[in-house]
C-alpha positions as CSV (number, residue, x, y, z in Angstrom):
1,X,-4.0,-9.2,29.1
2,X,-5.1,-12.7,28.3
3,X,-3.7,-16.1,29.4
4,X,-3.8,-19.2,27.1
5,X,-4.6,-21.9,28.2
6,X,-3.6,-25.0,25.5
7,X,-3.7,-29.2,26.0
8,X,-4.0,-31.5,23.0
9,X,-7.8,-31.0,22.7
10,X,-8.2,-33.9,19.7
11,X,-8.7,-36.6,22.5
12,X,-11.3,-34.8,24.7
13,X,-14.3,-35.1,22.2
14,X,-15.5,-31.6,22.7
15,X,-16.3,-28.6,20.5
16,X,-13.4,-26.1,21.7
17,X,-10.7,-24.5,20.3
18,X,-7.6,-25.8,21.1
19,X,-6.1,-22.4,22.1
20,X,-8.1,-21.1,24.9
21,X,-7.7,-17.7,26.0
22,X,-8.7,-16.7,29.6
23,X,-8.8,-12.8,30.8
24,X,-7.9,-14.1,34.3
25,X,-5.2,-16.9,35.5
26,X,-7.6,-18.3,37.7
27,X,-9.6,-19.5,34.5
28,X,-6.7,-20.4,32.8
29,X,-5.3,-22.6,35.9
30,X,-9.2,-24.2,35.9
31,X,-9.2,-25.0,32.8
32,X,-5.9,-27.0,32.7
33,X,-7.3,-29.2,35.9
34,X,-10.4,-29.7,34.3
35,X,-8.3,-31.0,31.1
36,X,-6.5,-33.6,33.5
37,X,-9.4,-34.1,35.4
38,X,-11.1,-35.1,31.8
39,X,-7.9,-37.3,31.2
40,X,-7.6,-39.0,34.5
41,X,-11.5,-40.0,34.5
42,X,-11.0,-41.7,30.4
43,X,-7.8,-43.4,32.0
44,X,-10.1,-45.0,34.8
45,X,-12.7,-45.9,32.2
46,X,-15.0,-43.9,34.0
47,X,-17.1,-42.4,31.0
48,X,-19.8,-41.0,33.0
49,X,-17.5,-38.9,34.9
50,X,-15.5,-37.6,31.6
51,X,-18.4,-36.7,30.1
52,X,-19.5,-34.7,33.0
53,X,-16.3,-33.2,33.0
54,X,-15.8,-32.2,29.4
55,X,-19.5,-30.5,29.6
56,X,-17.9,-28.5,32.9
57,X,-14.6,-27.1,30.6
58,X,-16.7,-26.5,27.4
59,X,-19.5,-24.3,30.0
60,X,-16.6,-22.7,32.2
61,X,-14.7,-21.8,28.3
62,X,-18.1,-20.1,27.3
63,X,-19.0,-18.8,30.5
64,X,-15.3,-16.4,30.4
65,X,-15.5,-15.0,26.9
């Protein structure tokens, strides 16, 4: 069974597909965080911090296929 994971992906700057499909919920659930997470840090102007972030989802998307 796989659980898609999907967030509107054109504003995060990183090479993923915008439908992400995760064996497990857990990676699903983590990924959607780490979407806000990437969201909240742009909104604070904290570009350091998003990129660290959006380097963190694009590893953890990789790292579960």
């Amino acid at each position: 069974m796989a659980i898609t994971a999907t967030a509107d992906d054109t504003c995060l700057k990183i090479d993923l597909p915008s439908d992400r499909e995760y064996e497990r919920p857990e990676d699903a659930e983590l990924d959607g965080a780490l979407v806000e997470a990437v969201h909240r840090a742009e909104d604070a102007e904290n570009e350091f911090l998003a990129q660290l972030l959006r380097k963190e989802l694009k590893s953890h998307y990789y790292e579960t296929r």
